[in-house]
N, C-alpha and C positions, 0 to 999 in steps of 0.2 A: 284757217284755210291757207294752202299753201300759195305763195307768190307766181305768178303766171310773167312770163320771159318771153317775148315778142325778140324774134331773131329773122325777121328779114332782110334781102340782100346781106345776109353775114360769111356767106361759102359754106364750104362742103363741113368743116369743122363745127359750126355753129358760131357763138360768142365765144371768144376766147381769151383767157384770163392767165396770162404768164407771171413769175412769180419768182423770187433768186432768195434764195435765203444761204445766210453762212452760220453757223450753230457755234453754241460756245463750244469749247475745250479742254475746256477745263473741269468742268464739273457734270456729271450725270445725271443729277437733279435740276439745274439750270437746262440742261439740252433737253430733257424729257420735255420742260415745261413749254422751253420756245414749240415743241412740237406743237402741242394742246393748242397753245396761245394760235399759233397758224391755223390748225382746223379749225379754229370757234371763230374766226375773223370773217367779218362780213362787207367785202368791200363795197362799196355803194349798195350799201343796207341790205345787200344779198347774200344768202347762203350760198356758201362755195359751190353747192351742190347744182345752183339757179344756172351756171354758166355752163354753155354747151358743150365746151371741152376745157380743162385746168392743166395747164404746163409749170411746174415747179422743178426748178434746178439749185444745185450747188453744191457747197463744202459743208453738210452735215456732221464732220468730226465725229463720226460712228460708223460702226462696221456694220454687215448687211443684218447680223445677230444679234444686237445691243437692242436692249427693249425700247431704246426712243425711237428706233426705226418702226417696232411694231404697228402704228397706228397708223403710216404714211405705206404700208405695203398692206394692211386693211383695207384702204379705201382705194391703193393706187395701183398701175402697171409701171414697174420700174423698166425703164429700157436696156438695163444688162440681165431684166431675169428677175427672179425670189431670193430671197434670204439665203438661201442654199443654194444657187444656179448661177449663180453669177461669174463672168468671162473677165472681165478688164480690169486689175487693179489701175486706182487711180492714184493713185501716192506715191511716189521714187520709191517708198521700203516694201514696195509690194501690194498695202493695204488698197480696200476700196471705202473712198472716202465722201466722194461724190458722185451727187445721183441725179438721174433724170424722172421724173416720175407723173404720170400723166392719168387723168380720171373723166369723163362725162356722163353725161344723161343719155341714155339709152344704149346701144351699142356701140359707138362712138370711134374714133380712131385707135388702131395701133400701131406698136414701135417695131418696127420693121428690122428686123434681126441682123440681118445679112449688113444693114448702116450704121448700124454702135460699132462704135470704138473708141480709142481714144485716140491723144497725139501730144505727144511730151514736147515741154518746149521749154528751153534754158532760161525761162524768166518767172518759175515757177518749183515747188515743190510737188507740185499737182499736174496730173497731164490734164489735160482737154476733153472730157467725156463729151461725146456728141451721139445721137440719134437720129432718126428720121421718121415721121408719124405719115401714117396710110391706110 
């Protein structure tokens, strides 16, 4: 029987569960795995699924194509788009490296188009992807 999630006084989002991950780079078999390892994670003995809206952000060190993205644009709305749709590189050499990606229970919030972007900043090789959920 599936776990029952009491979300009173939580807001318009429900419970909400943010999340930073930075992936390896090195290797495509380590990055695939960190993916897995992240969906199967049940923080406070709950499935990802249990939490009323899931915010995951970072430095993924894979393009929108690379098969370890497949499972996190399965389950999620990325806020620059799909695998193929995508607007912002995030990397000085153009690439998009990081992502925002967001999922709930039922219909849930979404990323508000016209708010993505990014913002390059001299203290990084990465610009600043940011969003707005609505």
């Amino acid at each position: 029987m599936a776990e029952s999630v009491e979300e009173s006084g939580v807001g318009p989002l429900g419970a909400v569960l943010s999340c930073g991950l930075h992936l390896d780079s090195r290797s495509d078999a380590v990055r695939a795995a960190q993916v897995r390892e992240f969906l199967a994670w049940r923080p406070g003995g709950r499935d990802l699924t249990a939490y009323g809206t899931v915010v995951v952000g970072g430095d993924f060190n894979a393009e929108p194509s690379h098969r370890a993205m497949a499972p996190l644009y399965a389950v999620g709305q990325e806020a620059d788009g799909g695998p193929g749709t995508w607007r912002h590189p995030t990397h000085e050499d153009g690439r998009k490296l990081d992502y925002l990606f967001t999922w709930s229970r039922g219909a849930g919030p979404r990323w508000q188009d016209s708010a993505t972007g990014t913002l390059a900043t001299p203290n990084s090789d990465h610009l600043v992807l940011h969003g707005r959920l609505g």
